[in-house]
Backbone and ligand atoms as CSV (ligand in chain L), in Angstrom:
chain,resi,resn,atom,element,x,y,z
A,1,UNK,N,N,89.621,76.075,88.260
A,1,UNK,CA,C,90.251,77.327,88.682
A,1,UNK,C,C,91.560,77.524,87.924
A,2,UNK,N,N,91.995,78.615,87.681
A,2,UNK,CA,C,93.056,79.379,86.799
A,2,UNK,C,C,94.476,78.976,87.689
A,3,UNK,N,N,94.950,78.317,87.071
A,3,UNK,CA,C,96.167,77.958,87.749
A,3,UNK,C,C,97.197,79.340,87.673
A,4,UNK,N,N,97.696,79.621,88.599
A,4,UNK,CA,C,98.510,80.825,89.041
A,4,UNK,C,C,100.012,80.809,88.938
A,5,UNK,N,N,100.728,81.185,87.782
A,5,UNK,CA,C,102.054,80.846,87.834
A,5,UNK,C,C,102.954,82.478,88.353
A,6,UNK,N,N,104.070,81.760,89.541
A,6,UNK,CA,C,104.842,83.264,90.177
A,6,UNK,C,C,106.139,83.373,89.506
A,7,UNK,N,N,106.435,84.311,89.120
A,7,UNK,CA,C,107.549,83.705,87.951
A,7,UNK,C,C,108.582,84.677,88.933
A,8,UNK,N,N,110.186,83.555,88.930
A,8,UNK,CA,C,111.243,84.415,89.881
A,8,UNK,C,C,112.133,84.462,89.039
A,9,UNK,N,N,112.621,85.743,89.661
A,9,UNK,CA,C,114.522,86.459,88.748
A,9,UNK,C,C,114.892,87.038,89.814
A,10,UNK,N,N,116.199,86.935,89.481
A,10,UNK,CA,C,117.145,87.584,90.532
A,10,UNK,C,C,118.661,88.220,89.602
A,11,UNK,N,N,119.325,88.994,90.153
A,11,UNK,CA,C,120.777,89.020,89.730
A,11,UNK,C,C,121.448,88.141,90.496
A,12,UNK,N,N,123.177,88.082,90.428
A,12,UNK,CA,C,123.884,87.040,91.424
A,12,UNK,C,C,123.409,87.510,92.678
A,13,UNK,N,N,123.506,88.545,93.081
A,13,UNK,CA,C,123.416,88.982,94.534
A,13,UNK,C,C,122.319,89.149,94.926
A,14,UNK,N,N,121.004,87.691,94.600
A,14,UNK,CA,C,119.992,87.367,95.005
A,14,UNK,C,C,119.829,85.925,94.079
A,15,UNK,N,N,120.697,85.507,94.100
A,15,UNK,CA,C,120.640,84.169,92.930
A,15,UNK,C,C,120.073,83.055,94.654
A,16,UNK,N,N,121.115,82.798,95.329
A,16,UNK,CA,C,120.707,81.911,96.392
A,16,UNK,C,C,119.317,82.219,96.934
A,17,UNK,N,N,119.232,83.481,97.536
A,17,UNK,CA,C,117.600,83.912,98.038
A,17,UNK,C,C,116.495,83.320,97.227
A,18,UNK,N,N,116.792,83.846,95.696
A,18,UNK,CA,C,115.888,83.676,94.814
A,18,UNK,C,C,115.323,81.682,94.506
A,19,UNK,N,N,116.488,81.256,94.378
A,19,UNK,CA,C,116.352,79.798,94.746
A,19,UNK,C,C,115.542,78.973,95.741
A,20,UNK,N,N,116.021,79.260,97.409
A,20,UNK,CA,C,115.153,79.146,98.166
A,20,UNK,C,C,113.897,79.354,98.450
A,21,UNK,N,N,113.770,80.679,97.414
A,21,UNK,CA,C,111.795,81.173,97.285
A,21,UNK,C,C,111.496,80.282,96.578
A,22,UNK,N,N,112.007,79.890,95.872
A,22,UNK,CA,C,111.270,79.139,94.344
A,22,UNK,C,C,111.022,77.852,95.256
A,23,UNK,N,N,112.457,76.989,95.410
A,23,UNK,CA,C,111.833,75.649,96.367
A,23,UNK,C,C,110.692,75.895,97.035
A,24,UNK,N,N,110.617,76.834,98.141
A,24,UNK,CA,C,109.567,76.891,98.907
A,24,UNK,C,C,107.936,76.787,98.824
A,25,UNK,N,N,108.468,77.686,97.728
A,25,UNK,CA,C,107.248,77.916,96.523
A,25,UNK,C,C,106.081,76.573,96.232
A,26,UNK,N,N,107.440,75.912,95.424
A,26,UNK,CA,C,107.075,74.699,95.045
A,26,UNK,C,C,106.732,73.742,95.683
A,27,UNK,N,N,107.178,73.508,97.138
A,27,UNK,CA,C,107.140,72.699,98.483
A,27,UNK,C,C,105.604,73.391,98.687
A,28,UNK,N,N,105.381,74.464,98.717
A,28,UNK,CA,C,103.537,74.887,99.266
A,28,UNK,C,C,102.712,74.912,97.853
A,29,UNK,N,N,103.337,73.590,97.179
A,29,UNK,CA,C,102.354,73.111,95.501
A,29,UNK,C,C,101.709,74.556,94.861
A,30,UNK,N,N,102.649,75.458,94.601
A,30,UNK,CA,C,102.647,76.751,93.509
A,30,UNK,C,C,103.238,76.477,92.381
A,31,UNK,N,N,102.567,76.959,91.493
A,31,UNK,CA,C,103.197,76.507,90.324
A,31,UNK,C,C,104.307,77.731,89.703
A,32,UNK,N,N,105.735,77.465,89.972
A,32,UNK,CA,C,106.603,78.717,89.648
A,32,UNK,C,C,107.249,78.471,87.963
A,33,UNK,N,N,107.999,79.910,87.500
A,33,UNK,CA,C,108.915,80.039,86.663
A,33,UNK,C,C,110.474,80.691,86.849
A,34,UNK,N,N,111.280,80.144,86.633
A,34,UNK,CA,C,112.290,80.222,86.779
A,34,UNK,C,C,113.404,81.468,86.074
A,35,UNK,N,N,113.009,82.321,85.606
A,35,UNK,CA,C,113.687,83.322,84.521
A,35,UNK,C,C,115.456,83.483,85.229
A,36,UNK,N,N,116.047,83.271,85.955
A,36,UNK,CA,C,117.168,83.252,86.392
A,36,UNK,C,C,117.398,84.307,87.068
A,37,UNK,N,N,118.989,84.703,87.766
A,37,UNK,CA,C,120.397,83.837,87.204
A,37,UNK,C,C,120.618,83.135,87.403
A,38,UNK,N,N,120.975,82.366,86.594
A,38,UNK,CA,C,121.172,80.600,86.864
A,38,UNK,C,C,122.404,80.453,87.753
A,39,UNK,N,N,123.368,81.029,88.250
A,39,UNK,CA,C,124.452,81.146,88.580
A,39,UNK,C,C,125.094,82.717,89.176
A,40,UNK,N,N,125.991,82.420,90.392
A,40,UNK,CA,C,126.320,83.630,90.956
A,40,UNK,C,C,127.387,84.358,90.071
A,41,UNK,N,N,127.677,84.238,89.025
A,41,UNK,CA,C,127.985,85.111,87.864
A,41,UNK,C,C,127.832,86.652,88.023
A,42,UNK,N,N,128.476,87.607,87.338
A,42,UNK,CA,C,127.920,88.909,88.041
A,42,UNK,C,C,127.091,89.369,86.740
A,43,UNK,N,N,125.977,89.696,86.939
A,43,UNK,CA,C,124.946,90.090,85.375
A,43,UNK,C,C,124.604,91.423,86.404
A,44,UNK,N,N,123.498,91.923,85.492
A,44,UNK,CA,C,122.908,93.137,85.706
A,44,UNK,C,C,121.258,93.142,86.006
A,45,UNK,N,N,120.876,93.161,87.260
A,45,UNK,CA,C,119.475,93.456,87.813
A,45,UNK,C,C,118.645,93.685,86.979
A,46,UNK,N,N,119.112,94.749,86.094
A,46,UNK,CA,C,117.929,95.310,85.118
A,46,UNK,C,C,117.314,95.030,84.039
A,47,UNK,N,N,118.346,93.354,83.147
A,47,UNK,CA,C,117.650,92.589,81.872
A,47,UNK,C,C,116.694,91.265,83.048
A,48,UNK,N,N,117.020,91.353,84.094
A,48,UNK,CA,C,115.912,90.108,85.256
A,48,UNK,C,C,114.692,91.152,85.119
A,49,UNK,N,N,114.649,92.287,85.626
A,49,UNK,CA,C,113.024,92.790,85.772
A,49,UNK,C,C,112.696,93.479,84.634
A,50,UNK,N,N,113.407,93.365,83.233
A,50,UNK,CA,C,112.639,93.479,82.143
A,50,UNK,C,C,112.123,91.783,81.775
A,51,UNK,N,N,112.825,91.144,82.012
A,51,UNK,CA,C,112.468,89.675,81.422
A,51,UNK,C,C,110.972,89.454,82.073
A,52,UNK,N,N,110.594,89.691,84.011
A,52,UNK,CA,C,109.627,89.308,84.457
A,52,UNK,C,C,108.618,90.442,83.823
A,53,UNK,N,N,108.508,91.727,83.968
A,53,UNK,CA,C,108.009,92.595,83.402
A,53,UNK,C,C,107.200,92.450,82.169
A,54,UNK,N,N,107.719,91.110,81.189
A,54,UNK,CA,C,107.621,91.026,79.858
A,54,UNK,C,C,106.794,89.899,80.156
A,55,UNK,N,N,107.073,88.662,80.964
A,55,UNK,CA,C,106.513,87.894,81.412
A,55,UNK,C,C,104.854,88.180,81.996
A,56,UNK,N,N,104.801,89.030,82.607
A,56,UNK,CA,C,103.920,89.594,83.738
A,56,UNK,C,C,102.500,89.961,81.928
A,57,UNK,N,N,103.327,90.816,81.534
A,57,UNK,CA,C,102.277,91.759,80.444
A,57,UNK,C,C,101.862,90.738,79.715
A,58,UNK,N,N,102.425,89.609,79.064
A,58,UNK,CA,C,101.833,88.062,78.163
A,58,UNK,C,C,100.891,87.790,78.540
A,59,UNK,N,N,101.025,87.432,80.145
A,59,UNK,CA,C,100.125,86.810,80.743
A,59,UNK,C,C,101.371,85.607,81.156
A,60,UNK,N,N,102.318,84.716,80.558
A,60,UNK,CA,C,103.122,83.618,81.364
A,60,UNK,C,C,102.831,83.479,82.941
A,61,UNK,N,N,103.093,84.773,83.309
A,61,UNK,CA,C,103.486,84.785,85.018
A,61,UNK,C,C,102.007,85.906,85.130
A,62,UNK,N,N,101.544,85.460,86.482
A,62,UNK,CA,C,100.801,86.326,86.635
A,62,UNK,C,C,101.283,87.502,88.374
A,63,UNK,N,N,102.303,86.946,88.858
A,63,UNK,CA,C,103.354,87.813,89.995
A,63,UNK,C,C,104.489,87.391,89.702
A,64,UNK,N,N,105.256,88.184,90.804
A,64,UNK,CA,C,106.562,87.902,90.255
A,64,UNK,C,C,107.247,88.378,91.748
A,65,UNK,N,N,108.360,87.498,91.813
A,65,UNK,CA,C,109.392,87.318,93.088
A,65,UNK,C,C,111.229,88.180,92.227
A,66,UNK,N,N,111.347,89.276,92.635
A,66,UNK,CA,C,112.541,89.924,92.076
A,66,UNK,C,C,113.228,89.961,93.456
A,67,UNK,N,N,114.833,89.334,93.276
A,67,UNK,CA,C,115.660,89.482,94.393
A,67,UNK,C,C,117.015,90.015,93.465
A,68,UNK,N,N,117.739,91.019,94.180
A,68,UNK,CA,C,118.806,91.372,93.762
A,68,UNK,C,C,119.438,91.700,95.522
A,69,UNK,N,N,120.280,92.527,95.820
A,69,UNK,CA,C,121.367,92.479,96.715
A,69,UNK,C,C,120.999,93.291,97.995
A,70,UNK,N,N,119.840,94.282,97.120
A,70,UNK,CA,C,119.363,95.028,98.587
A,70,UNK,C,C,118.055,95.089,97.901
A,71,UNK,N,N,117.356,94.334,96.673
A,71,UNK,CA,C,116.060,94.711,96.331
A,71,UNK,C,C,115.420,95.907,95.597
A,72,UNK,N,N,115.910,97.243,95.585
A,72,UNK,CA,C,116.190,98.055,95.267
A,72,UNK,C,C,116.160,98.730,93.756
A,73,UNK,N,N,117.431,97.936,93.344
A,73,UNK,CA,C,117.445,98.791,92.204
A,73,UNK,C,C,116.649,97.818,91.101
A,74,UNK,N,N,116.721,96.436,91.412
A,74,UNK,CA,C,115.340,95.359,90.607
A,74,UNK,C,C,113.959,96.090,90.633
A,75,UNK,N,N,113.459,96.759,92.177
A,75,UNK,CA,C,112.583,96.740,91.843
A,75,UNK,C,C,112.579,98.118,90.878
A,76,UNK,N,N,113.227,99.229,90.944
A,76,UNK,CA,C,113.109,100.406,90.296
A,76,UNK,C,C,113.058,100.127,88.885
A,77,UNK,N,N,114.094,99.303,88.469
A,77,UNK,CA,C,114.108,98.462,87.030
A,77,UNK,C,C,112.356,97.905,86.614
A,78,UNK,N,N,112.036,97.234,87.492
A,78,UNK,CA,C,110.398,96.687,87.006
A,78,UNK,C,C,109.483,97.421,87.438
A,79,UNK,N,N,109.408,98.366,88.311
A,79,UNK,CA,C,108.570,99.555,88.045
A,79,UNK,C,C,107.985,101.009,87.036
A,80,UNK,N,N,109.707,100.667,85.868
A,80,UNK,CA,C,109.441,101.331,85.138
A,80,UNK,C,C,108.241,100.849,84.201
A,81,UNK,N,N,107.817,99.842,84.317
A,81,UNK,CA,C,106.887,99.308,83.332
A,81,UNK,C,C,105.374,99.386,83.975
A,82,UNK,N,N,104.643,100.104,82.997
A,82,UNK,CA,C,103.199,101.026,84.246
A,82,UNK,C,C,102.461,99.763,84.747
A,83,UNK,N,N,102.498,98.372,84.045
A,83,UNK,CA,C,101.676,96.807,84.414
A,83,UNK,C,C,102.469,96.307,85.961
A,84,UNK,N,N,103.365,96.776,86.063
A,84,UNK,CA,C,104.239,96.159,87.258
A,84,UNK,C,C,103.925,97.276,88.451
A,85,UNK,N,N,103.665,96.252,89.751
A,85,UNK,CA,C,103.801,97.315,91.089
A,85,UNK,C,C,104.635,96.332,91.913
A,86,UNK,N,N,105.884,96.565,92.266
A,86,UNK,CA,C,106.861,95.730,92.554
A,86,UNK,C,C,106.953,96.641,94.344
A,87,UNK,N,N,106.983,96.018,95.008
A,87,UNK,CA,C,107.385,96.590,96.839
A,87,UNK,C,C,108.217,95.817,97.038
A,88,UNK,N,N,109.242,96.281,97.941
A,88,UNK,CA,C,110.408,96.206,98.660
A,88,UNK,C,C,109.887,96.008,100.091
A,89,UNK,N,N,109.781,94.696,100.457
A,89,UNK,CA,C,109.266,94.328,101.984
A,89,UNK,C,C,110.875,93.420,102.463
A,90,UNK,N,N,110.587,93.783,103.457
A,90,UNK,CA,C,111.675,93.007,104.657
A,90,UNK,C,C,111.069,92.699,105.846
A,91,UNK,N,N,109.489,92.653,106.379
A,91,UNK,CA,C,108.899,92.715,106.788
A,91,UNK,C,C,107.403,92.358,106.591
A,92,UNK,N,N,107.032,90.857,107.531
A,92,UNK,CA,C,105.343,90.219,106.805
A,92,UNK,C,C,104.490,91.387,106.855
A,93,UNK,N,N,104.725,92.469,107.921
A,93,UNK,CA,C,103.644,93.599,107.583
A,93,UNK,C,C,103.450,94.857,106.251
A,94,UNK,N,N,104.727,94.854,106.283
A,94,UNK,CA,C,104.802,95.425,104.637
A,94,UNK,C,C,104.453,94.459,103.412
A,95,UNK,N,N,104.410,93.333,103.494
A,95,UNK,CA,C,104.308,92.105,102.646
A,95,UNK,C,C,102.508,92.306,102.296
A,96,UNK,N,N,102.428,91.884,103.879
A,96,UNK,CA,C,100.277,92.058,104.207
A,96,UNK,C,C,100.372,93.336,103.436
A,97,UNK,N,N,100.550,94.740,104.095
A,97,UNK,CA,C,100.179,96.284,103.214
A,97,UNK,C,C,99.759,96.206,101.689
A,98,UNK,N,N,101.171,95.741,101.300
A,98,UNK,CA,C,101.295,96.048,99.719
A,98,UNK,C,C,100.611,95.219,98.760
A,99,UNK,N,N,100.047,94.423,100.054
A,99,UNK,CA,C,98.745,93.087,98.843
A,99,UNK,C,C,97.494,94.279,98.721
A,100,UNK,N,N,96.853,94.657,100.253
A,100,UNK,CA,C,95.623,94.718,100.743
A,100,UNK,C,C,95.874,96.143,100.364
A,101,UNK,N,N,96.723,96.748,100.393
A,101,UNK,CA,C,96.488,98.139,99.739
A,101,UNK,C,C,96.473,98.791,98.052
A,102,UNK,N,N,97.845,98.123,97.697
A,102,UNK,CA,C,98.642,98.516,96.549
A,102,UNK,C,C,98.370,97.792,95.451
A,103,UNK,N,N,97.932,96.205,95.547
A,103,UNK,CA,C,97.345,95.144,95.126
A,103,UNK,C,C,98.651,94.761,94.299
A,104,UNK,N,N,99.931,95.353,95.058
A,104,UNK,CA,C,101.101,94.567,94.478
A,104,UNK,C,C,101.474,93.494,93.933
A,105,UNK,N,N,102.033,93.404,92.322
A,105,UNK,CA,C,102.502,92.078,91.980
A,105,UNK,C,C,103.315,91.702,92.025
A,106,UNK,N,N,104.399,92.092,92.444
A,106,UNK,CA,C,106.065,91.828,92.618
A,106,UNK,C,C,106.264,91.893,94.292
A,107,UNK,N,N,106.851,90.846,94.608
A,107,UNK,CA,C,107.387,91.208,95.761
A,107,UNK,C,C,109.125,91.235,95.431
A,108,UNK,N,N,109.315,92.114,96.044
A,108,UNK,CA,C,111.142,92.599,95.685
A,108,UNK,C,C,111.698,92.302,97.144
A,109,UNK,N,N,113.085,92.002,97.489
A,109,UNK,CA,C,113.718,91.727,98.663
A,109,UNK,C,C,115.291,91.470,97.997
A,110,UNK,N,N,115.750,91.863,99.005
A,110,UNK,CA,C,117.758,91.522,99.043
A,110,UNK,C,C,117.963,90.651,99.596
A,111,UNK,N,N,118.624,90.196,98.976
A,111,UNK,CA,C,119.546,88.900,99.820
A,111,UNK,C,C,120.267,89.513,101.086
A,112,UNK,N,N,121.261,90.744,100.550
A,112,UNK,CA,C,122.275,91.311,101.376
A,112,UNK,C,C,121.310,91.328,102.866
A,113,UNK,N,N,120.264,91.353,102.626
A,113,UNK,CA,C,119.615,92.428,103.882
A,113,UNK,C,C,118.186,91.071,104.403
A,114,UNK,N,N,118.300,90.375,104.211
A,114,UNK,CA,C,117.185,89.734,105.308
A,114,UNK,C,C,116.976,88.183,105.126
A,115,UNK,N,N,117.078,87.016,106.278
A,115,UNK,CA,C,117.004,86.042,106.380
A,115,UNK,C,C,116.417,84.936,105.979
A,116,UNK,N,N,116.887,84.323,105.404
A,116,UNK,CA,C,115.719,83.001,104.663
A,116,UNK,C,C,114.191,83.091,105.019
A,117,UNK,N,N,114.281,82.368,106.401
A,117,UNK,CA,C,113.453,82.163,107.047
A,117,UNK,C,C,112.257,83.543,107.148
A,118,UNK,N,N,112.987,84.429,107.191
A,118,UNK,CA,C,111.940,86.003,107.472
A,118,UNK,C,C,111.498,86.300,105.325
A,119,UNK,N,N,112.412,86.101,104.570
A,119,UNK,CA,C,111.758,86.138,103.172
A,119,UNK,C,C,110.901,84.934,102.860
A,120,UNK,N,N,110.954,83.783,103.260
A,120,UNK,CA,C,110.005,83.243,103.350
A,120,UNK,C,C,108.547,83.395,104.020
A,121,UNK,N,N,108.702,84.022,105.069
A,121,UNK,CA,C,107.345,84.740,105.669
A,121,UNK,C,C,106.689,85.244,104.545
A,122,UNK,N,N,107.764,86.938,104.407
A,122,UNK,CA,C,107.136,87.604,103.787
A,122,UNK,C,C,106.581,86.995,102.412
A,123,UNK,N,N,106.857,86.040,101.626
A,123,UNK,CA,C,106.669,85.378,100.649
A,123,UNK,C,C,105.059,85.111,100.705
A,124,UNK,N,N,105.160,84.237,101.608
A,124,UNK,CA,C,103.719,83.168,102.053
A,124,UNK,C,C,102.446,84.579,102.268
A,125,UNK,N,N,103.054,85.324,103.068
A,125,UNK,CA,C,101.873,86.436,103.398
A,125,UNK,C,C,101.298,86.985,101.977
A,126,UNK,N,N,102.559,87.537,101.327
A,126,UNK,CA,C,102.589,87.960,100.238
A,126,UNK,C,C,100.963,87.219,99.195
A,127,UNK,N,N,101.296,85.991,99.326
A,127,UNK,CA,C,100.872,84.937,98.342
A,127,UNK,C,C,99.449,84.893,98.740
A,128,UNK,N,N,99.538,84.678,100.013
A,128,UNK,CA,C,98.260,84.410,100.306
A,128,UNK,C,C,97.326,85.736,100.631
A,129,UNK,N,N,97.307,86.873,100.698
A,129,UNK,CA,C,96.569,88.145,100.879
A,129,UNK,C,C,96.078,88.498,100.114
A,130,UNK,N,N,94.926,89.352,99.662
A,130,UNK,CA,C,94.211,89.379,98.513
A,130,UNK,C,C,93.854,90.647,99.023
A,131,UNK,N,N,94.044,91.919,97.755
A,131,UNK,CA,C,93.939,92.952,97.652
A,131,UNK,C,C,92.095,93.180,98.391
A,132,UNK,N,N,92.577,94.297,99.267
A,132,UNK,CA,C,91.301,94.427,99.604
A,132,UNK,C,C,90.193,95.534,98.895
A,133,UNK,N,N,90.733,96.243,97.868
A,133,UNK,CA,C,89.885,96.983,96.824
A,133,UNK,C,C,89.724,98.519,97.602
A,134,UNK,N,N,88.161,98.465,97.150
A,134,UNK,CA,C,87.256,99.892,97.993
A,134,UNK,C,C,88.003,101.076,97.656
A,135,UNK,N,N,88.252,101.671,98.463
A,135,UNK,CA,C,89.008,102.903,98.248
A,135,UNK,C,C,90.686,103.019,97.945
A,136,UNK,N,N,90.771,101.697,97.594
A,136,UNK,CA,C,92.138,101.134,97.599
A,136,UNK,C,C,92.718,100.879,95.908
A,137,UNK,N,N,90.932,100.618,95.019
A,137,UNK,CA,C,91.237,100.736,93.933
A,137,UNK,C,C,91.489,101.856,93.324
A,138,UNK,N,N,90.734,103.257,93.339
A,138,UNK,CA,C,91.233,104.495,92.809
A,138,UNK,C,C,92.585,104.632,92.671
A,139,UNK,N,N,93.116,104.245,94.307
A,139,UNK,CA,C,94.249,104.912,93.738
A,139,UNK,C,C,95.830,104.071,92.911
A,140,UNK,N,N,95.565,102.767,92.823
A,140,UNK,CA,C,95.925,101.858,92.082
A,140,UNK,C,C,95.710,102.180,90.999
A,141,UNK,N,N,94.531,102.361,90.432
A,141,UNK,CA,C,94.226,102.970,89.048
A,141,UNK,C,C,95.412,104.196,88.248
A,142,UNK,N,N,95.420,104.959,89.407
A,142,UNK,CA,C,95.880,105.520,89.210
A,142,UNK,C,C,97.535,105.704,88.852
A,143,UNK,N,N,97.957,104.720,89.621
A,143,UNK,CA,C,99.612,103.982,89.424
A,143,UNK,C,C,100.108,103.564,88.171
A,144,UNK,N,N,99.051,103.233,87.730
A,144,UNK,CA,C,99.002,103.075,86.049
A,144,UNK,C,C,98.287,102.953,85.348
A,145,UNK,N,N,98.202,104.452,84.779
A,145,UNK,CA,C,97.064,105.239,84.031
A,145,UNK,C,C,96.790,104.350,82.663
A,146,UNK,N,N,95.865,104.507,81.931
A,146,UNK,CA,C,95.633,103.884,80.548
A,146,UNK,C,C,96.944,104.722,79.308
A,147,UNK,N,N,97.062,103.742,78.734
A,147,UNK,CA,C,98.357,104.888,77.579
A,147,UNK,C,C,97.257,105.302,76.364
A,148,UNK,N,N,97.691,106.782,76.203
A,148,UNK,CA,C,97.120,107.038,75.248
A,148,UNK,C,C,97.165,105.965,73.781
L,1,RB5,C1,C,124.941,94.064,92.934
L,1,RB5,O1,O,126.214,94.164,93.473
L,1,RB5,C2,C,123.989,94.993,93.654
L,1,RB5,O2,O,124.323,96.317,93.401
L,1,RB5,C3,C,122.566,94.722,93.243
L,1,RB5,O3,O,122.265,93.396,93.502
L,1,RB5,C4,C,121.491,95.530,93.941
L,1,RB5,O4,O,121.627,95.475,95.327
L,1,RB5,C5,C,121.276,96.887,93.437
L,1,RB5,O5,O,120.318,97.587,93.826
């Protein structure tokens, strides 16, 4: 079987969050990548979700964990890229949705805004849910059209 690598970035103001996913990660034997910030330094959200973005399209990473301060503007940053569907969950039921509906590859979250313990939920749900297709693929398709 295809070993599955989740590749994480964060800015500072998701550097700690982003850390704790990754351990966790690794503690439930996933095989992760690390793209940074290595440090609570102040950088900019938007060279993290081009780096995973770039990652994601290779093939390196095949999901991706983006944390910045409220989640937000990371994920808007890696959505510009039509291969990326990045959701903003704070919540395991939005986590479940955006697998089984959206067939989301990014899960996005803030540090500023929600608890270890509850981004770890949403993490695990995240990980483990598997897009449920059917009428669910059209409109995925559609999220990102073929480029001329
Ligand atoms: C950084 O201060 C903060 O603006 C950023 O992490 C994020 O929350 C933006 O959407």
């Amino acid at each position: 079987m295809k070993t599955i690598t989740t590749a994480f970035a964060s800015d500072h103001a998701g550097f700690r969050l982003k850390n704790e996913l990754k351990e966790a990660m690794e503690a439930w034997g996933h095989h992760v990548l690390d793209l940074g910030t290595h440090s609570p330094e102040s950088v900019d959200y938007y060279d993290f979700a081009d780096e995973l973005a770039a990652c994601l399209a290779v093939g390196t990473a095949q999901r991706g964990v983006l944390i910045c301060g409220t989640g937000l503007g990371i994920s808007i940053a890696a959505n510009r890229h039509g291969h990326v569907r990045a959701a903003v969950c704070h919540d395991v039921t939005s986590a479940r949705l955006t697998r089984l509906h959206n067939d989301a590859n990014v899960l996005a979250m803030g540090e500023r805004l929600i608890g270890v313990e509850t981004a770890k939920d949403c993490l695990k749900v995240f990980i483990e849910t598997s897009f449920e297709g059917g009428r669910h693929q059209r409109r995925v398709d559609k999220l990102s059209p073929p480029t001329a």
